[in-house]
N, C-alpha and C positions, 0 to 999 in steps of 0.2 A: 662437334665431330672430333673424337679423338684416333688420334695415329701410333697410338700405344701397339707394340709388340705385344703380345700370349705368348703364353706355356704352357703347358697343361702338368698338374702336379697330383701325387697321390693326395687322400687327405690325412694320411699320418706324417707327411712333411710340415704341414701348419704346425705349428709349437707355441701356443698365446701369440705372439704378435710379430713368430718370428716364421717363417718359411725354410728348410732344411734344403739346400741345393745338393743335387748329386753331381758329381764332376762331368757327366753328360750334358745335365743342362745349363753350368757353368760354360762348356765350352761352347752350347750352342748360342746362348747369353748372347757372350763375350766376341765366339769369332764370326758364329754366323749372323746373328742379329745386329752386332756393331754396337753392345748396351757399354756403359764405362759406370763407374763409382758414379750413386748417386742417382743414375738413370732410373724411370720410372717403366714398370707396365704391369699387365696383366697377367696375374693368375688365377687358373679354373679346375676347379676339381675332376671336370666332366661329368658333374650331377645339377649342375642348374646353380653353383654356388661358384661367384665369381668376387675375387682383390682388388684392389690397387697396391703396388707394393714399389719398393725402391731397392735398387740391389746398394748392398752394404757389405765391402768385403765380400766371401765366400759363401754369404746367406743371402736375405733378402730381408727387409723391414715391411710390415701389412701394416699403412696406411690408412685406409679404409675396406668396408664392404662394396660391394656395387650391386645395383639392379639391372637385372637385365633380362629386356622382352625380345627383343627382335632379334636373340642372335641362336643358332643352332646350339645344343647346350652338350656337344664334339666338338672337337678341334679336329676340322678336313684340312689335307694339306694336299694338293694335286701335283705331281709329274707330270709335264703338260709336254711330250715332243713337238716342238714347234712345226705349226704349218707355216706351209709357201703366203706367200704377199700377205693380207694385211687380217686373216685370220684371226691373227691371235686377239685381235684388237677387240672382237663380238665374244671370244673365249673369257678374256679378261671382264668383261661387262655381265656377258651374263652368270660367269661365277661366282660373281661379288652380288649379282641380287639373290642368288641361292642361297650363299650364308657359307662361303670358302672362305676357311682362315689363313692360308696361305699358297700361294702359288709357287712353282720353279719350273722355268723355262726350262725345258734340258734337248741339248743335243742329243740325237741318235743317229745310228751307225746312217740310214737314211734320211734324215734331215738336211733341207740344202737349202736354208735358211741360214744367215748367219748376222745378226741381226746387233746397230748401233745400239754406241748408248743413249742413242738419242728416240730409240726404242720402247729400253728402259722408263727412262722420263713420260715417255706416252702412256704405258701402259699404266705407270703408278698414277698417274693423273685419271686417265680414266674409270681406275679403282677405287678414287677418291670420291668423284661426279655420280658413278654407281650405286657409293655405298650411303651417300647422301639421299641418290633419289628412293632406293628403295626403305630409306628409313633405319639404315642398321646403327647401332652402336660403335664400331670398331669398323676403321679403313683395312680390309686384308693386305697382309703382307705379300709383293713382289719380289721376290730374289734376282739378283743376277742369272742369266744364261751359266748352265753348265752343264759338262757332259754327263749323258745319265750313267758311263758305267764310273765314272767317281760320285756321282752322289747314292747310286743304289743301294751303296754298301755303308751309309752314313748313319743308319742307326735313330733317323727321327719317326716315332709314332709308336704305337704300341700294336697296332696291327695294318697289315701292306696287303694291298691288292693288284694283280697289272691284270690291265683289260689289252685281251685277245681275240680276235672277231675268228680266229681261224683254230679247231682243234676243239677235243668233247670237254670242256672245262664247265664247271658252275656258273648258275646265274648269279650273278652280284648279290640281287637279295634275297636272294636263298641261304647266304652266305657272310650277310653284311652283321657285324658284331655293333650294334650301337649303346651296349654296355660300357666298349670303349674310351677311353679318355681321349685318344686321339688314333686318327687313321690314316692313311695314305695309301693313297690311289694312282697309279700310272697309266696314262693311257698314251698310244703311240703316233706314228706320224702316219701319213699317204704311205701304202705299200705295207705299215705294220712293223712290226719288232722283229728283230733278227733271232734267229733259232739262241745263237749265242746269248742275246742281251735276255732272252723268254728264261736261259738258262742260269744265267749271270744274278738275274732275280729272283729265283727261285733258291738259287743258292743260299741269298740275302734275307731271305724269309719272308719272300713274296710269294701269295697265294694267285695263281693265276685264274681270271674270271670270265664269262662272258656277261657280254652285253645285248644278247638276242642273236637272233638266227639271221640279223642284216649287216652287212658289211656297212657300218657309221663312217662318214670323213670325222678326218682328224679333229674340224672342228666340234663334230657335234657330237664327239663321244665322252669329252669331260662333262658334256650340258647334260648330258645323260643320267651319267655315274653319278655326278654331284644330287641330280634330281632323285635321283633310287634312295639317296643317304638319307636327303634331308625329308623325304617323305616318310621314310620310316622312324625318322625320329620324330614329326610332329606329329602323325596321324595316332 
């Protein structure tokens, strides 16, 4: 079981044996991943053709090829607004057997959760026993908590979603792009997202969606969203 970090990369960045980094996914690398000289992980084209590589300087060195059956052939990354008590904990479990490659807790205007780092430690562990039992390749990545209106405007994925139970917006998969190299998906806390944050993302170049005609808890509308993806990608 590997705990190697992804990226998702065009495939005119591959170069023979080199990977072309853009200063984007340098800094995501670098500040948000915690990769240094040297470090290994994963790159995917988002067509079924997946690396090993090692960052080298301001590119990347390709290692090897990899094979790989069991993992969704997207890069999902979920905005997860934290629910109350121990929620996140079934969020965390069953979006690692769906085939989520990364997770972010994030604060919203309504969340009142405010959660240790000893949180943190749970949830990556449980991500780990997850991703074992359901046979995946690749442990998903956990981030730190943080507030959704600083991460909304970060600029990871190549197409954004936020799920809204309230207002005439599209169904997710009426709408879901799995041509995509990578996607992101927001979905909100108890009570829902603030008119401001609905606008805040949209700003951001978030497409707002629905999820059905039933008002979902918090927990189970990432199990939702995740399920819509990854059905459409295997079926």
């Amino acid at each position: 079981m590997s705990q190697l970090q992804r990226i998702a990369i065009a495939p005119h960045q591959l170069q023979e044996a080199q990977i072309l980094l853009t200063p984007q996914q340098l800094h995501y690398l670098g500040r948000v991943l915690r990769l240094h000289e040297g470090d290994r992980f994963i790159a995917m084209d988002g067509m079924g053709k997946w690396w090993l590589a090692q960052l080298v300087g301001e590119q990347a060195q390709v290692l090897e090829p990899l094979t790989v059956e069991t993992e969704l052939p997207i890069s999902i990354t979920l905005m997860v607004a934290l629910p109350k008590g121990n929620g996140f904990d079934d969020v965390v479990r069953c979006c690692t057997e769906l085939g989520v490659t990364c997770i972010y807790p994030v604060l919203s205007d309504r969340t009142l959760l405010n959660p240790s780092p000893q949180k943190l430690e749970r949830w990556r562990r449980i991500a780990a026993e997850a991703a074992e039992q359901s046979e995946r390749s690749f442990v998903p990545t956990i981030l730190e908590p943080v507030a959704f209106s600083a991460v909304v405007s970060a600029g990871v994925g190549t197409h954004h979603y936020i799920c809204e139970a309230r207002g005439e917006y599209p169904h997710l998969s009426k709408v879901i792009d799995i041509v995509a190299h990578k996607i992101v998906i927001a979905t909100g806390p108890e009570g829902g997202w603030t008119e401001k944050e609905i606008e805040n993302a949209r700003a951001s170049g978030f497409q707002p969606v629905s999820l059905g005609r039933r008002i979902l808890r918090a927990v189970t509308a990432p199990v939702v969203a995740l399920s819509l993806v990854a059905a459409a990608c295997e079926v």
